[in-house]
VOPAGU-2260 file (C-alpha; in pm, 1 decimal, decimal comma):
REM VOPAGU-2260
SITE   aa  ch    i         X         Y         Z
SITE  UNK   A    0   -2090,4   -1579,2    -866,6
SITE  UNK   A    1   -1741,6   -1570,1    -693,8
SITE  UNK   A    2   -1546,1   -1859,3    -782,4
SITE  UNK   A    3   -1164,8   -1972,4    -756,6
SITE  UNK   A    4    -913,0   -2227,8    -706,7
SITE  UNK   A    5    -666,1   -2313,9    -439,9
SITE  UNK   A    6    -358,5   -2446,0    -546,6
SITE  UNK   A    7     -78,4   -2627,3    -342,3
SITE  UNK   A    8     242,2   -2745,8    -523,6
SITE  UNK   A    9     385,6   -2598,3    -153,2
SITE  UNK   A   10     170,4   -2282,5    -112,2
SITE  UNK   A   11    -231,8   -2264,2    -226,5
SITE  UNK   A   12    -357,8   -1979,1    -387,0
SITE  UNK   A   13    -736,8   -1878,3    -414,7
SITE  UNK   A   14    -896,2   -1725,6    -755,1
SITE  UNK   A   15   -1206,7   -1500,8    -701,2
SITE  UNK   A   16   -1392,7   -1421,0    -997,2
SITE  UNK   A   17   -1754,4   -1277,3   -1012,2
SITE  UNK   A   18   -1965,2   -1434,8   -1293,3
SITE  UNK   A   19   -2299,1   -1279,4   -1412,7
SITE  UNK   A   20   -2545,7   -1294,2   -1144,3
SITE  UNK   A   21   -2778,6   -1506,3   -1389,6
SITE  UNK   A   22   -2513,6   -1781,5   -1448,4
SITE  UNK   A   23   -2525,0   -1824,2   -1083,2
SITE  UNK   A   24   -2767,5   -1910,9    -764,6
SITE  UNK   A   25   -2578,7   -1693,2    -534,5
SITE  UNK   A   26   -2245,0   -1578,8    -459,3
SITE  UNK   A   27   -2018,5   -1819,4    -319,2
SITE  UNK   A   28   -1610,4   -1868,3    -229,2
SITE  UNK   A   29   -1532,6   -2188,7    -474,4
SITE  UNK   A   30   -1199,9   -2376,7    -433,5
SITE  UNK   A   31    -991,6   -2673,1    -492,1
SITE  UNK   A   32    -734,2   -2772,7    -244,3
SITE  UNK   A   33    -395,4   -2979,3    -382,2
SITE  UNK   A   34     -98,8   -3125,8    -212,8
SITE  UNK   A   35     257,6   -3099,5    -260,1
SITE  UNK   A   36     272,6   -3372,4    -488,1
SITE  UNK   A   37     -23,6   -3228,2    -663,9
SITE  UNK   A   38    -340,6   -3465,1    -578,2
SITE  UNK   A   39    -662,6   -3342,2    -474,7
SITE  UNK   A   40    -724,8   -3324,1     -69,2
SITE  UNK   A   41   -1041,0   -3454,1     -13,4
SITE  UNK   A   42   -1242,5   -3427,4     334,4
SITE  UNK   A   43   -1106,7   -3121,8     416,9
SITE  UNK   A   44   -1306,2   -2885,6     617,2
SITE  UNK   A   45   -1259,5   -2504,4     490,0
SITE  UNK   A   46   -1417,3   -2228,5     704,0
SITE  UNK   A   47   -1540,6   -1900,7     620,7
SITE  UNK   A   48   -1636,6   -1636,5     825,4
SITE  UNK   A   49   -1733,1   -1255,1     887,3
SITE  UNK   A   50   -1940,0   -1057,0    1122,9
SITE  UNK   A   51   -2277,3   -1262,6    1165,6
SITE  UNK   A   52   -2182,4   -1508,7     922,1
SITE  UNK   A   53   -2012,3   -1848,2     931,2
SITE  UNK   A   54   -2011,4   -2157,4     743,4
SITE  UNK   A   55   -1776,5   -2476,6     728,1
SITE  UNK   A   56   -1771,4   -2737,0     450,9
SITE  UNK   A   57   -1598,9   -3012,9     334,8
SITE  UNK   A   58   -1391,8   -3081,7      33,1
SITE  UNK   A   59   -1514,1   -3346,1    -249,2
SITE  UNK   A   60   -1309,3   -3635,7    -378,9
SITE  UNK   A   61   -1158,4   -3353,5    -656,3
SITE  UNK   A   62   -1083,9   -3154,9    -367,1
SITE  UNK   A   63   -1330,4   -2916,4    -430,7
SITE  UNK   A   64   -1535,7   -2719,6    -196,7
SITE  UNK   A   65   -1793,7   -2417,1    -259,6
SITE  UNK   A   66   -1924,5   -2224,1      29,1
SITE  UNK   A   67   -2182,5   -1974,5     -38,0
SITE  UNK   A   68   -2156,9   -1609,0     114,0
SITE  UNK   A   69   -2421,8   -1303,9     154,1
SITE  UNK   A   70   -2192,4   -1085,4     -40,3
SITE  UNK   A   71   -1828,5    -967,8    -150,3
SITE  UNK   A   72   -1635,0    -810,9     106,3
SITE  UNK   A   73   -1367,0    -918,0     378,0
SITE  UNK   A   74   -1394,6   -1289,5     561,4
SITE  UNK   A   75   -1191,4   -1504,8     753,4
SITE  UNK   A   76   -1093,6   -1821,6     539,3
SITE  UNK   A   77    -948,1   -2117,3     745,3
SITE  UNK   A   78    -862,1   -2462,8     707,0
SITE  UNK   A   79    -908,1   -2740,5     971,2
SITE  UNK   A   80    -553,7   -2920,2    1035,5
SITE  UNK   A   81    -674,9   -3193,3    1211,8
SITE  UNK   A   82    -881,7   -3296,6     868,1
SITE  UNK   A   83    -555,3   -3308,1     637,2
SITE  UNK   A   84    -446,3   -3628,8     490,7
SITE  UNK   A   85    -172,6   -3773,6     695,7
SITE  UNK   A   86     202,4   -3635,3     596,1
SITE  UNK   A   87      44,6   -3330,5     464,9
SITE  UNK   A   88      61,1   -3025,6     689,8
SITE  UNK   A   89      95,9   -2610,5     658,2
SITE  UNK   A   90     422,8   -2491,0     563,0
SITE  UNK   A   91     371,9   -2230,1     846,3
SITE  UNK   A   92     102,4   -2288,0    1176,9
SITE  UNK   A   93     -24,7   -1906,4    1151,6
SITE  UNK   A   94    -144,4   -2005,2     756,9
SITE  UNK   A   95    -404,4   -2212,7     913,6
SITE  UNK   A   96    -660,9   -1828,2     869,9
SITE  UNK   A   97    -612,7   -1578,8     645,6
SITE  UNK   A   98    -864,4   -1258,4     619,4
SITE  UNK   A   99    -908,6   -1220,6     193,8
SITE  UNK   A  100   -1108,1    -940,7      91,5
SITE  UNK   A  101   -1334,3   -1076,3    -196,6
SITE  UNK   A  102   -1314,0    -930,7    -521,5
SITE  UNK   A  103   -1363,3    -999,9    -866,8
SITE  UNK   A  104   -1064,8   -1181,6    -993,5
SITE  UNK   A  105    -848,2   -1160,1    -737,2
SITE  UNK   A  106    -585,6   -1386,6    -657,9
SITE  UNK   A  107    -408,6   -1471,4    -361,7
SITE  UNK   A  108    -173,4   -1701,7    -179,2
SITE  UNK   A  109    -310,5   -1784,8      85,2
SITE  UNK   A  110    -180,3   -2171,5     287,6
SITE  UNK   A  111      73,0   -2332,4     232,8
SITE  UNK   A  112     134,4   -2720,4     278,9
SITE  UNK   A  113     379,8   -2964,8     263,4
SITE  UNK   A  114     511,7   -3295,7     311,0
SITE  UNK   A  115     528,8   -3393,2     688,9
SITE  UNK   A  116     782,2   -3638,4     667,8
SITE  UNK   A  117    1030,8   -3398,4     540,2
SITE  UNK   A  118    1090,7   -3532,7     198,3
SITE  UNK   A  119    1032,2   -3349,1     -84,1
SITE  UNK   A  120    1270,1   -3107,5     -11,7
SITE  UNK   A  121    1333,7   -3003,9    -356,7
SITE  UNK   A  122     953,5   -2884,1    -419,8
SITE  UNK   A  123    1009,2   -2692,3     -41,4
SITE  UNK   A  124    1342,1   -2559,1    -184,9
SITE  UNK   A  125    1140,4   -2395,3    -481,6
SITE  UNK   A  126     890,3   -2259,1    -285,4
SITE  UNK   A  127    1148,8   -2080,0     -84,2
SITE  UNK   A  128    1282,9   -1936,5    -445,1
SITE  UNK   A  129     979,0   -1866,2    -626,9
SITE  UNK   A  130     840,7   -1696,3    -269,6
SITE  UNK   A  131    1177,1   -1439,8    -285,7
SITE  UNK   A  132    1122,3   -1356,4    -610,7
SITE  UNK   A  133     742,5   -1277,7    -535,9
SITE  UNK   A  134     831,3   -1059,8    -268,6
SITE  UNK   A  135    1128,0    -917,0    -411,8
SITE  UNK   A  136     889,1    -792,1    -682,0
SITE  UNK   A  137     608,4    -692,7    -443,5
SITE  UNK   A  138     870,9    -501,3    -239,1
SITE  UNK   A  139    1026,4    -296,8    -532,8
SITE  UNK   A  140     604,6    -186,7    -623,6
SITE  UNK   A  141     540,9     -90,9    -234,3
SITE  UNK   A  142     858,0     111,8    -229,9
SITE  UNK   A  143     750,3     314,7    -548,7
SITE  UNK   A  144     407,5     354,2    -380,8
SITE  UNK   A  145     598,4     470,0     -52,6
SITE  UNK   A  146     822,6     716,1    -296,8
SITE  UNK   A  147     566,1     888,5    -390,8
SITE  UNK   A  148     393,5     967,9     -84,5
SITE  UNK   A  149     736,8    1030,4      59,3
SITE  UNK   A  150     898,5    1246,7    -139,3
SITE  UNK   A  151     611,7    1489,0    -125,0
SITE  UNK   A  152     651,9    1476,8     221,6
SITE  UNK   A  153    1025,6    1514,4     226,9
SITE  UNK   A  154     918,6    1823,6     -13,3
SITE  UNK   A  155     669,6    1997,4     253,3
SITE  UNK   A  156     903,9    1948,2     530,3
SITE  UNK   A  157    1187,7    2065,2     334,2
SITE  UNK   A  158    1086,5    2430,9     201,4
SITE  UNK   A  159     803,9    2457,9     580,8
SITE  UNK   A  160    1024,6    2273,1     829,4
SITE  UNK   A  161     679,5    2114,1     890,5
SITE  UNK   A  162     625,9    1693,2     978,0
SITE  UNK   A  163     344,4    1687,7     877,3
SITE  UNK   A  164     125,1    1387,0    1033,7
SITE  UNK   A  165    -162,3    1485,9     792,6
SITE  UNK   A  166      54,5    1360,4     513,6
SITE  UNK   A  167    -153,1    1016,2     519,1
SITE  UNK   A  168    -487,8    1175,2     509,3
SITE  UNK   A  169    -392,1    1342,5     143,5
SITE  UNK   A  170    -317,0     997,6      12,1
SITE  UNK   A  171    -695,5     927,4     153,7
SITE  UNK   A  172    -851,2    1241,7      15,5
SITE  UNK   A  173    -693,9    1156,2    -320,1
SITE  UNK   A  174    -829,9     817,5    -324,4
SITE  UNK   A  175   -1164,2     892,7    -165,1
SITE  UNK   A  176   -1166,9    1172,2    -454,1
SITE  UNK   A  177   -1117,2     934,7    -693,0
SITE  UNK   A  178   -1397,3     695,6    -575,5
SITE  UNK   A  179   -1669,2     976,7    -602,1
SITE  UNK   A  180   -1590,2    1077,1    -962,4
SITE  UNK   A  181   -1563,8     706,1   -1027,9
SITE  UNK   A  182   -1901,6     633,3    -885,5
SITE  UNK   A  183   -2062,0     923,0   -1054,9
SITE  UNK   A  184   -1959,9     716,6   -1382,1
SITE  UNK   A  185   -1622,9     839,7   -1472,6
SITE  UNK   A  186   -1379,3     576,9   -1585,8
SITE  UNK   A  187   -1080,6     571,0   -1354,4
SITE  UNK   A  188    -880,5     634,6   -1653,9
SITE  UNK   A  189   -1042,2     940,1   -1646,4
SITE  UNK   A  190   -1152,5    1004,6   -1265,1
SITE  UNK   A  191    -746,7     868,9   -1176,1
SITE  UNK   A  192    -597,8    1222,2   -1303,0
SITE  UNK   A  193    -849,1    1426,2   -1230,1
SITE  UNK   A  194    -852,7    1323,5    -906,6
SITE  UNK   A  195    -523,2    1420,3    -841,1
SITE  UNK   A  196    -560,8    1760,4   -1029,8
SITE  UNK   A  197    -829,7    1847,2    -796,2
SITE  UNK   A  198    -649,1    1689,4    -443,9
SITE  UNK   A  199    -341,0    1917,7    -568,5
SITE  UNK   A  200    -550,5    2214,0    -610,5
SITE  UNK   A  201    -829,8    2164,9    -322,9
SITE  UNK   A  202    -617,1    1931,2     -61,5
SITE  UNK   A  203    -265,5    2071,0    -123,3
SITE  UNK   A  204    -299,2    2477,5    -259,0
SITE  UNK   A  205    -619,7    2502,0     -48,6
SITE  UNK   A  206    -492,5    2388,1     270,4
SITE  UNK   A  207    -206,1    2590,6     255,9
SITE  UNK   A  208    -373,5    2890,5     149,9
SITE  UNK   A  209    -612,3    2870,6     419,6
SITE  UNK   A  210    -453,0    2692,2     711,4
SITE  UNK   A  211     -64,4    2728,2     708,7
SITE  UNK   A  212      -5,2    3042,0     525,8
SITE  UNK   A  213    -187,4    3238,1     791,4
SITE  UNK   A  214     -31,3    3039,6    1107,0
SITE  UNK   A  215     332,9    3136,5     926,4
SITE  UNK   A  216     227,9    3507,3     934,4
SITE  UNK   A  217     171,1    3463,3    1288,2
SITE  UNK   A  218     517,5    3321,0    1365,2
SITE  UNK   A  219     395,7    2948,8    1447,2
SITE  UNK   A  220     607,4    2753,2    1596,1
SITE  UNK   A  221     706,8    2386,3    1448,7
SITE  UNK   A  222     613,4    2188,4    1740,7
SITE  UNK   A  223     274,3    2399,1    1753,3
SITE  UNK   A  224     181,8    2342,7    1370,8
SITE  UNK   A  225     284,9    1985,2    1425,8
SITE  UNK   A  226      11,8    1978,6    1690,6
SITE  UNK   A  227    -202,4    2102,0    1456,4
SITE  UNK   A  228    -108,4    1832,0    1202,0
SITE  UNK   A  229    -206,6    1566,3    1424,5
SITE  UNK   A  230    -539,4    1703,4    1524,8
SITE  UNK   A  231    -583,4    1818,3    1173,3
SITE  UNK   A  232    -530,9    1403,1    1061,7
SITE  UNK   A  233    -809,3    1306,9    1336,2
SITE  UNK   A  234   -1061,3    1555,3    1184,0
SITE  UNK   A  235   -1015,8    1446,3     807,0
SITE  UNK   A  236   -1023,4    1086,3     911,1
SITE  UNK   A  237   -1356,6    1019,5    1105,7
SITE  UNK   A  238   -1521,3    1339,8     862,7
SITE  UNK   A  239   -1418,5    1028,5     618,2
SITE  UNK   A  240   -1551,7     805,1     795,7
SITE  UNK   A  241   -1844,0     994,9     909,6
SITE  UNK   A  242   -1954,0    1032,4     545,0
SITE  UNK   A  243   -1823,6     721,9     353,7
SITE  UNK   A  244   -1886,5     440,4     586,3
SITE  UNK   A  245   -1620,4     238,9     775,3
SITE  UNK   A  246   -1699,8     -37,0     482,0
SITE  UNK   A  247   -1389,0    -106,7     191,2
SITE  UNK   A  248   -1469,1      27,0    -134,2
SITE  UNK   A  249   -1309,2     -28,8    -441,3
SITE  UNK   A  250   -1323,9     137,2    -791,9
SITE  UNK   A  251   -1539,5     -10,3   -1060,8
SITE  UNK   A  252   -1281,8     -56,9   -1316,9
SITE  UNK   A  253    -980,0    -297,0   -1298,0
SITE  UNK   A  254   -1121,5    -411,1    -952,9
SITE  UNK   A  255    -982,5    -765,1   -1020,2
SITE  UNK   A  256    -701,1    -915,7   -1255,2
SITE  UNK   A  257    -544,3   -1207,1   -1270,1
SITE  UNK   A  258    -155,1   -1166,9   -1252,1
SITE  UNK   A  259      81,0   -1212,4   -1550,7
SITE  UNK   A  260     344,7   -1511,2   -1429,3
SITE  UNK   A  261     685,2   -1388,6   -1493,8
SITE  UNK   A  262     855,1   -1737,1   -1394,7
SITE  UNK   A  263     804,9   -1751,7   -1062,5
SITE  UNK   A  264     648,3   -1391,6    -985,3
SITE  UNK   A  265     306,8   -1300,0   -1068,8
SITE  UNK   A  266     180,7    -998,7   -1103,4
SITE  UNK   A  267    -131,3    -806,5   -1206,3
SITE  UNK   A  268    -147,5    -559,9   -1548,8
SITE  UNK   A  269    -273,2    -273,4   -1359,8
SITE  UNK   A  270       0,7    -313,4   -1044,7
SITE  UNK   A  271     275,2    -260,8   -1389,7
SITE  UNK   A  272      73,1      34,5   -1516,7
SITE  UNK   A  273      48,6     186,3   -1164,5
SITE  UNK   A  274     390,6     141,1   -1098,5
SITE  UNK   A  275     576,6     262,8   -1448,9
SITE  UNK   A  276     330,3     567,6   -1373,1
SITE  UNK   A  277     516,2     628,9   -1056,9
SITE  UNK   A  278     814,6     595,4   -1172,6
SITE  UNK   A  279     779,3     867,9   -1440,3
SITE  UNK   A  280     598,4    1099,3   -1188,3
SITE  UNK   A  281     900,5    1059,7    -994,7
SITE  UNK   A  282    1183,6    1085,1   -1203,9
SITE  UNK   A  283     940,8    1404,7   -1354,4
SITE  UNK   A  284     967,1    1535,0    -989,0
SITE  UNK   A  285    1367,1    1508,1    -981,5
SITE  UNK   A  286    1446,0    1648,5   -1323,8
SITE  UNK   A  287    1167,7    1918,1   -1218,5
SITE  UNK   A  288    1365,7    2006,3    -882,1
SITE  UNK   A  289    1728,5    1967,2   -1103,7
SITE  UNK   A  290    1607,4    2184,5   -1388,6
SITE  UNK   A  291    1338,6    2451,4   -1416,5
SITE  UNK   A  292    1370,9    2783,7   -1266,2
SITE  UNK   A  293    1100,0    2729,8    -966,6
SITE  UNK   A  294    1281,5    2412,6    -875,4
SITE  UNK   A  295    1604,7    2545,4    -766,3
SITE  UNK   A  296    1424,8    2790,0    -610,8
SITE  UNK   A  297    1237,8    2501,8    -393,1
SITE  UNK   A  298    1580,9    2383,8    -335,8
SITE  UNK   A  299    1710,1    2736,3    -215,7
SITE  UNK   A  300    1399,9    2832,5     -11,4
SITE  UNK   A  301    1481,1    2440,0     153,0
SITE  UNK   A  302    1876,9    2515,0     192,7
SITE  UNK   A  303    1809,2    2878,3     398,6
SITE  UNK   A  304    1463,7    3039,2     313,3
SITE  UNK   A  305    1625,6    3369,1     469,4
SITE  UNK   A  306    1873,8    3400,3     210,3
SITE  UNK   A  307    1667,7    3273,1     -90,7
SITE  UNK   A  308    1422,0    3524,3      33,6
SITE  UNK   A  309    1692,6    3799,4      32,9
SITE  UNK   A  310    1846,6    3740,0    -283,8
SITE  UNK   A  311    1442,4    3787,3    -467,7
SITE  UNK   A  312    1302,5    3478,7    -435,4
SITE  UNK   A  313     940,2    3456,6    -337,7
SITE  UNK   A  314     936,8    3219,2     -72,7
SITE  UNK   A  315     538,8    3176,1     -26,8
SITE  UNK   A  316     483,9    3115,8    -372,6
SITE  UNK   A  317     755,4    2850,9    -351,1
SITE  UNK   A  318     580,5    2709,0     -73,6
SITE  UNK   A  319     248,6    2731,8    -240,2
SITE  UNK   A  320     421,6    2533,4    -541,2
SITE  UNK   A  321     530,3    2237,6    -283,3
SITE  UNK   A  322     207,2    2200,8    -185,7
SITE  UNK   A  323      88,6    2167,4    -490,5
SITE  UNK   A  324     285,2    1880,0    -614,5
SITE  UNK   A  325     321,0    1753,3    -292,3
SITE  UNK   A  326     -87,4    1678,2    -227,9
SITE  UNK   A  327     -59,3    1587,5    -628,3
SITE  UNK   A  328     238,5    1319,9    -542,3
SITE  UNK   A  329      19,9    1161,6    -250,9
SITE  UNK   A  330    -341,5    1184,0    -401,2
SITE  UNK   A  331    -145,5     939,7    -673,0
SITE  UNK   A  332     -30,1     705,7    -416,1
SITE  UNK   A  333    -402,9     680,1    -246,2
SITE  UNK   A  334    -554,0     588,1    -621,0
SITE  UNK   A  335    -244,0     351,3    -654,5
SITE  UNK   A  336    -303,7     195,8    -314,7
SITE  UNK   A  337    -685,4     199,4    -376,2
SITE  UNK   A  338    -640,9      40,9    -662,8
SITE  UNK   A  339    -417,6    -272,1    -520,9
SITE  UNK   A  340    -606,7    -292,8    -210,9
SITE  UNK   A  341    -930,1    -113,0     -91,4
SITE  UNK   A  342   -1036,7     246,4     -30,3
SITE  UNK   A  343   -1078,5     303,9     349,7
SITE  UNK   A  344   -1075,3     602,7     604,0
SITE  UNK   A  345    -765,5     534,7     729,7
SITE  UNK   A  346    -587,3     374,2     440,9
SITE  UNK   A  347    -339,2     670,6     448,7
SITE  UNK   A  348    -255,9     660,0     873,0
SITE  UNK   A  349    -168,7     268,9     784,1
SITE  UNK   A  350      68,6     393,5     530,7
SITE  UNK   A  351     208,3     695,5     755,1
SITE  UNK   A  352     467,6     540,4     956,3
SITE  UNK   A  353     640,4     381,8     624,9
SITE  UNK   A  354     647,0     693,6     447,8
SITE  UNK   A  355     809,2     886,3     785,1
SITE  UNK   A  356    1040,6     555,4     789,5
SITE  UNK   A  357    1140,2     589,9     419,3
SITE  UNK   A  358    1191,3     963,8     483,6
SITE  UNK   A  359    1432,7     944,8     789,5
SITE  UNK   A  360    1603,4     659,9     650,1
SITE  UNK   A  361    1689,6     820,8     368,7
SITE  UNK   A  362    1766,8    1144,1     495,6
SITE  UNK   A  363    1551,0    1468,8     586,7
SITE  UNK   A  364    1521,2    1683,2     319,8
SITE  UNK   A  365    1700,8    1478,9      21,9
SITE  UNK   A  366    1472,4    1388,8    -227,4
SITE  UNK   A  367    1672,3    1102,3    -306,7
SITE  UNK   A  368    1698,4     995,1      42,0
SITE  UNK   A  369    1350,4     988,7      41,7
SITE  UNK   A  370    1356,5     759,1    -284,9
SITE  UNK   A  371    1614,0     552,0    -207,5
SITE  UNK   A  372    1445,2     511,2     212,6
SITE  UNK   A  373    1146,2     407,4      37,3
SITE  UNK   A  374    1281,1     119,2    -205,7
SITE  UNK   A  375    1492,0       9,3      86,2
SITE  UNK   A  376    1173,4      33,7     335,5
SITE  UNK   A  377     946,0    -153,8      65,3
SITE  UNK   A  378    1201,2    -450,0     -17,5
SITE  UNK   A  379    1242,3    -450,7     386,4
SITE  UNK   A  380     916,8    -526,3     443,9
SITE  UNK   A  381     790,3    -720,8     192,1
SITE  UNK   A  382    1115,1    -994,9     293,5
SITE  UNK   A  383    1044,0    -932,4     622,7
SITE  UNK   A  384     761,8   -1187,9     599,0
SITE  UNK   A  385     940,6   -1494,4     551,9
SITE  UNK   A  386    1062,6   -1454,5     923,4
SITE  UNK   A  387     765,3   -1276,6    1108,4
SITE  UNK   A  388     374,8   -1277,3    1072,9
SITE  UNK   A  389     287,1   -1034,0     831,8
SITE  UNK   A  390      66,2    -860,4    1057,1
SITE  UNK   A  391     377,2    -737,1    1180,2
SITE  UNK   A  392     571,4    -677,2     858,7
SITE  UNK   A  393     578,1    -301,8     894,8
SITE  UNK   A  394     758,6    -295,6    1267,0
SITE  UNK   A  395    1036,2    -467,8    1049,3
SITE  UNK   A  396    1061,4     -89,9     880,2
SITE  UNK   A  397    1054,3      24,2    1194,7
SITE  UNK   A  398    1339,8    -190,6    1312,9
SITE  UNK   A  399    1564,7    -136,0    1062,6
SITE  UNK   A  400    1578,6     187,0    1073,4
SITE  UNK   A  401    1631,9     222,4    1404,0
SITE  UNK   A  402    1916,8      38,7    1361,0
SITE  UNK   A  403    2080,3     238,1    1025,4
SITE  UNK   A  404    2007,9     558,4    1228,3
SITE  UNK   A  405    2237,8     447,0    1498,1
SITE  UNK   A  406    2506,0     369,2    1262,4
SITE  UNK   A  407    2456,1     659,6    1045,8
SITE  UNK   A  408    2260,3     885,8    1241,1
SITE  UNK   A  409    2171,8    1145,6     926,8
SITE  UNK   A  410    2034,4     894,8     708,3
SITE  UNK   A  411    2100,7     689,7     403,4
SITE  UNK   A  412    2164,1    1045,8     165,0
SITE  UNK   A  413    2137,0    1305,4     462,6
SITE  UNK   A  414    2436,8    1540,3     507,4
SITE  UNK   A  415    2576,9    1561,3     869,5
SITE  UNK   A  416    2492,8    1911,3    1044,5
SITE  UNK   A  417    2719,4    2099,6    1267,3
SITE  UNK   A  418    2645,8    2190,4    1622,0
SITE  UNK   A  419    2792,3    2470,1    1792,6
């Protein structure tokens, strides 16, 4: 059974929870809707929808409604505005529908209502607060999810010269290559690293042992192999899609949690795990590059590859090396996206433009720019959604760096080059 609760002090929030399918007739969306001042809203009609199903009810005298669905998965939830009690209205007209994606223990804000006579502008004032600090904390975990896919990227196009447009489809690969050794009954505690063992090996030393070693033997050129990139992301994303289904998955552990509430700021055990794990592989990365013998190299061969290759330094197995940790970096960030969201084909182009953002913004070739691009990038547009639909929170990214580029046109960290 899927049940929940919607809660409204000045935003509602719905609870999904499967319980064992003999406690339960069926599965079924199960909520109760509350005003600002906290009393039940009864007669409310609630929606639900998804292809070739629909079904409205209508909220009890406790506020409660239950509407009974053919399975987990994504559907449209909406509320009808002309059946709210009078003085009580959305906080914003678009929260009237929200898609949810159904999973066990998931929770979610989802409308938000106040008073319509404009008092209780305290309780609105709070909502503002406790909605910043949400974000604030949601943006700081998407920028350490866009770190490490961009810093592996920043890596590869560092030591190659390549932008790649691929880089998306390794954070798939990793997370699709999670999903099959977590449905052939490896934990993900388990399936997690091995996963991204085998996408650095397979998806990051195989690819470049078999595709861009030989086209940089035969003097490729950059806009070519970018070419190649694109075409490359188009193959691996409908072969995806050709063998796993366009339907979300998700991996059988840690699927659902309910968040830990931090004051105002909730968040979910596994989100803190993920992201403290990122953080380390990060920081590993830095001291790695600062450090051991192969890292300078990496940052020789990315200075001038010429000279590091004159002064003894074997360039291809540097490049081989980058590859390496650079699939490893982004088959991390598809289990780590996977795990907060779902596992889809193109889970990793959605995520491309933000990690290309975080790089330029930071800087081309700067590690840290890349780190520091993609904390700025995440905060961005996480905030971003208190002014715009959050459909459209990522051209906020988009926007804003357009706009440091024209002020500093080499990025956050990037060093100004000479011409001429």
């Amino acid at each position: 059974m899927l049940s929940g609760a919607l809660l409204a002090g000045v935003f509602a929030c719905l609870l999904l929870a499967f319980a064992p399918p003999a406690a339960a007739a069926g599965t079924a969306i199960v909520g109760t809707l509350k005003g600002p001042d906290g009393a039940p809203l009864a007669n409310v009609s609630v929606t639900a929808s998804a292809e070739g199903f629909t079904d409205t009810v209508v909220s009890g005298p406790d506020g409660v409604f239950r509407i009974e669905v053919p399975k987990g998965g994504k559907y449209l939830l909406s509320v009808d505005e002309t059946t709210l009690p009078a003085g009580v209205s959305f906080t914003k007209p678009e929260d009237q529908s929200r898609s949810i994606l159904v999973l066990m223990g998931d929770k979610k804000v989802l409308f938000g209502f106040s008073s319509g006579d404009g008092g209780g502008g305290a309780t609105a004032s709070s909502f503002t607060w406790a909605r910043i600090s949400q974000l604030l904390v949601d943006g700081l975990f998407f920028g350490i999810l866009i770190a490490l896919g961009a810093v592996g990227l920043n890596l590869i196009f560092g030591t190659t010269g390549l932008t790649n447009f691929s880089h998306g489809e390794l954070l798939t690969l990793g997370a699709f290559t999670a999903i099959v050794l977590n449905e052939l009954g490896l934990n993900l505690i388990i399936a997690a690293p091995l996963a991204v063992l085998i996408s650095a090996m397979l998806w990051g030393w195989g690819q470049n042992k078999i595709l861009w070693k030989p086209l940089r033997r035969r003097k490729t050129g950059l806009i070519a192999s970018m070419v190649v990139t694109i075409g490359l992301a188009i193959t691996i994303r409908y072969t995806l899609l050709l063998l796993f289904g366009g339907s979300p998955r998700s991996y059988q552990q840690f699927a659902g949690q309910s968040g830990l509430a931090f004051g105002p700021v909730s968040i979910t055990p596994k989100s803190i795990v993920f992201a403290i794990l990122a953080a380390i592989a990060i920081a590993a990365t830095v001291s790695w590059l600062q450090r051991s013998r192969i890292g300078k190299a990496t940052r020789a061969v990315s200075d001038n590859p010429a000279l590091a290759s004159a002064t003894g330094i074997d360039v291809e197995r540097v490049i081989s090396v980058v590859w390496i940790l650079g699939a490893g970096l982004a088959a991390f960030a598809g289990i780590y996206l996977g795990s907060t969201q779902d596992v889809t084909w193109n889970m990793g182009q959605r995520l491309l433009l933000v990690m290309f953002a975080a790089v330029t913004l930071g800087g081309l070739g700067t590690i840290y720019g890349a780190i520091v691009g993609a904390l700025v990038v995440g905060m961005f547009v996480q905030l971003s959604t208190l002014f715009i639909p959050t459909e459209m929170k990522t051209v906020g990214a988009l926007f804003l760096m357009i706009i440091i580029l024209l002020v500093r046109p080499q990025g956050i960290l990037g060093r100004r080059e000479r011409v001429g």
